[in-house]
N, C-alpha and C positions, 0 to 999 in steps of 0.2 A: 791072658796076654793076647796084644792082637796079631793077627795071623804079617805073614813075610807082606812086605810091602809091594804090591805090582804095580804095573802101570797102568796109567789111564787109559790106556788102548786096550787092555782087558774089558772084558764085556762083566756089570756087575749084576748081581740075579733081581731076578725080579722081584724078589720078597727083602729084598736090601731095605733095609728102614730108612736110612741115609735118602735113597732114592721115592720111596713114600711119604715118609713121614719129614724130612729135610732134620731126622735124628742124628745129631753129629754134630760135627766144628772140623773148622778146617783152617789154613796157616797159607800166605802168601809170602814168599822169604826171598830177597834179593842174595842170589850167590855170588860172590868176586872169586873167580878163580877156582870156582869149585865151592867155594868154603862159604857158610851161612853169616850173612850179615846179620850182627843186631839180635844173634840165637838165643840169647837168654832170657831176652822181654817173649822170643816169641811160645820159647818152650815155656814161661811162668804164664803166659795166656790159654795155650792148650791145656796148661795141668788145670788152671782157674776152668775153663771152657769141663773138659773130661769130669772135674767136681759137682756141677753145678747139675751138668746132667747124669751123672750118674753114671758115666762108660770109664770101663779100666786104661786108663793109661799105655801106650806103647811101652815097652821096655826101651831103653837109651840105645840100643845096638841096632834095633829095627828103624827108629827113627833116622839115627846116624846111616842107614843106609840106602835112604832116598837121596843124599844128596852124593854119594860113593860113584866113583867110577869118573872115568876120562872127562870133561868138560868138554860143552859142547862150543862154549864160546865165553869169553872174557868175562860176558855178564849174563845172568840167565836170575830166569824167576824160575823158583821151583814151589809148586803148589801141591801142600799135603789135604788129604780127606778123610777123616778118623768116620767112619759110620759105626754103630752100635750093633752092626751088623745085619745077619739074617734070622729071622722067625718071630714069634709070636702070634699073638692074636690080635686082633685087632689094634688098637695103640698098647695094650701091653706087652710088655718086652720079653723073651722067652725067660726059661727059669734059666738059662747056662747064656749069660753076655759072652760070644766072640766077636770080639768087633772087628771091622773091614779097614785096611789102611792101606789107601792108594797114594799113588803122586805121580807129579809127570815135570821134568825141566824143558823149561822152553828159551829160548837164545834172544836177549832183551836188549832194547837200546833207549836211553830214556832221551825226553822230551824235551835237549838241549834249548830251545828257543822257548819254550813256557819258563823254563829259567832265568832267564834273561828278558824275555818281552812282558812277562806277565799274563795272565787270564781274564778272561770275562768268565763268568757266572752267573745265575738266576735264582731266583727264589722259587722252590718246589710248592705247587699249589697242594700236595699230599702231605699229611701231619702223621708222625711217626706216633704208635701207642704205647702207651706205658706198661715195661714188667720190669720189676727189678730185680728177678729171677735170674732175666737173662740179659740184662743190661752189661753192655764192657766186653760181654765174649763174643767170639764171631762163631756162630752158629748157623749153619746149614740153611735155614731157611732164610732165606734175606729176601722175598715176594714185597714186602714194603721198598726197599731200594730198586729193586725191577722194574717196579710201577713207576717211582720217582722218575727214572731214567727213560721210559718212555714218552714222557710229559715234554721232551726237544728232540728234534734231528738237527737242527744249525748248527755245524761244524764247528762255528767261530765260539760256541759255549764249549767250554772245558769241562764244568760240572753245574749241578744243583745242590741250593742247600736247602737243607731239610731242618724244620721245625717239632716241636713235640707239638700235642694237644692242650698244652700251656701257651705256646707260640713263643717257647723259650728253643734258640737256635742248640743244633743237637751234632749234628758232620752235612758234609756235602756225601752224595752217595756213595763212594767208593776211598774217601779220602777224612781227614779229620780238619775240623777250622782253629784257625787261630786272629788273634787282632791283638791291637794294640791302642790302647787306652791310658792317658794319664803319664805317659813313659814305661809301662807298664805292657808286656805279653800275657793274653790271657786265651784260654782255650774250657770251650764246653765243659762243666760236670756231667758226667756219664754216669750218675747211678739209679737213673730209672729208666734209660734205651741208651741206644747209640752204640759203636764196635771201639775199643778205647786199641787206640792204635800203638802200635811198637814203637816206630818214632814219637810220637805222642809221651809215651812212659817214658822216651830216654831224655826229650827237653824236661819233663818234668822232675827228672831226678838230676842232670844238668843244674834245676836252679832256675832255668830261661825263661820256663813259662809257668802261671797260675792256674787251677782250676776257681770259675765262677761262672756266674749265670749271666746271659744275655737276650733278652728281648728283638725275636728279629727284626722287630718295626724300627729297630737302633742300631741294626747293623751298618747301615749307610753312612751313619756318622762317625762310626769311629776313625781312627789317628790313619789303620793301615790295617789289611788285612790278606792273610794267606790262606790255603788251600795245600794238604801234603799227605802221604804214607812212606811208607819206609823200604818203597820203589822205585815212584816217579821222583820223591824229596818233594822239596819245598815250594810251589809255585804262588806268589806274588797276584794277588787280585788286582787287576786294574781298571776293569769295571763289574758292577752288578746290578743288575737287570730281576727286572720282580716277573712277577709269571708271564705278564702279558707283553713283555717285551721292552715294556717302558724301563727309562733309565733313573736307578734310586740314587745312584753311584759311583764316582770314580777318585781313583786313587795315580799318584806316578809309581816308576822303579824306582827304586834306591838305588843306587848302586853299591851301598855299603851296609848291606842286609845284615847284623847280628845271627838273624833268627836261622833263615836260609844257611849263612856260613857255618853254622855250628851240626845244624842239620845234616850237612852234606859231606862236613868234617867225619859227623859220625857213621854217614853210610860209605865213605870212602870214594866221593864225590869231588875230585879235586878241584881247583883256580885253573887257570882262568875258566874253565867251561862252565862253574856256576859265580 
């Protein structure tokens, strides 16, 4: 079982594999009022994420108690960190797994005007590699999306998207893509990279949105396309811009967004602000 949850202002040891080895998964969860948005995609990702790698699961009561106690504001992120813990030997794992589980809430206010104005974006000149080990979990090591995110400072970009080593479109670095095609929603297959996101699972059990494959040399022509997680919601592409700056792309707002409004429905996002 893993030990009581502290905060991230705890100092974690130096032999934390989490902090070595990037051994672990970890959960970004929008609280309303205390209480976890959208908790059940995110605890069936950590159970998926904890299988995959082989660490025991929290028990329900440790978990429930990162997000416990006064709210610090209306709306907060709270971001859990399950490590595999301390010891072993070099990559092997000790013979007794105690894993480490941290978390820390932070007081959030999301990005009213990317909902409404729309984004620009880029095409990441970095190509994500293929496992399908750890394809769909969000695991600790995310050095490929750091790199990504280094590749711009221009403010006026919102995100990059990332392609695989097929040059089949995979997420933007911190967020999941969707488009639309044919009258048709359609978002990335994730099952050889990519982090398959909580809002992500809830359109697609919704009904809204499809899994298929897309070509990002064909991203520019589709119908419409968004950028989202189950934080910031749903942000509306309105241009997209290839590495070097040139323009592949542009799209208007809707003002009568399906995708957005059911999204935002389901994070508890109300009208008029998105």
């Amino acid at each position: 079982m893993a030990q009581p949850s502290m905060s991230a202002e705890h100092q974690v040891p130096f032999d934390d594999r989490g902090l070595a080895y990037g051994d672990g998964v970890f959960e970004t969860v929008l609280l309303r009022a205390g209480a976890p948005v959208l908790w059940h995609y995110h605890a069936a990702r950590l159970l998926l994420g904890c299988q995959r790698l082989g660490i025991p699961l929290p028990c329900q009561a440790s978990l429930e108690a990162t997000w416990q106690g006064k709210p610090t504001a209306d709306l907060e992120v709270l971001k859990i960190l399950l490590t595999r813990g301390s010891g072993g030997r070099g990559y092997a794992q000790p013979e007794v797994v105690n894993p480490r589980l941290l978390s820390q809430r932070t007081p959030f206010k999301p990005l009213i005007h990317r909902w409404q104005q729309g984004v620009t974006v880029r095409i990441c000149n970095l190509r994500l590699g293929h496992q399908p080990r750890l394809a769909g979990i969000k695991h600790l090591n995310r050095l490929e999306n750091v790199l990504a995110r280094q590749e711009w400072s221009d403010a006026s970009i919102a995100e990059g998207v990332l392609a695989d080593s097929e040059g089949l479109v995979i997420e933007a670095t911190s967020m999941n893509v969707f488009w639309q095609q044919a009258g048709e929603v359609f978002t990335p297959l994730l099952d050889q990279c990519g982090v398959a996101g909580t809002l992500r699972a809830a359109l697609i059990d919704q009904g809204l949105v499809r899994q298929a494959s897309l070509p990002v040399s064909q991203l520019a022509s589709v119908a419409q396309c968004w950028v989202g997680n189950s934080v910031q919601g749903i942000w509306p592409v309105t241009t997209l811009l290839a590495a070097d700056g040139s323009q592949l792309g542009r799209w208007p707002v809707s003002t009568t967004d399906p995708l957005q409004r059911v999204a935002h429905q389901l994070l508890g996002y109300e009208p008029p602000a998105c």
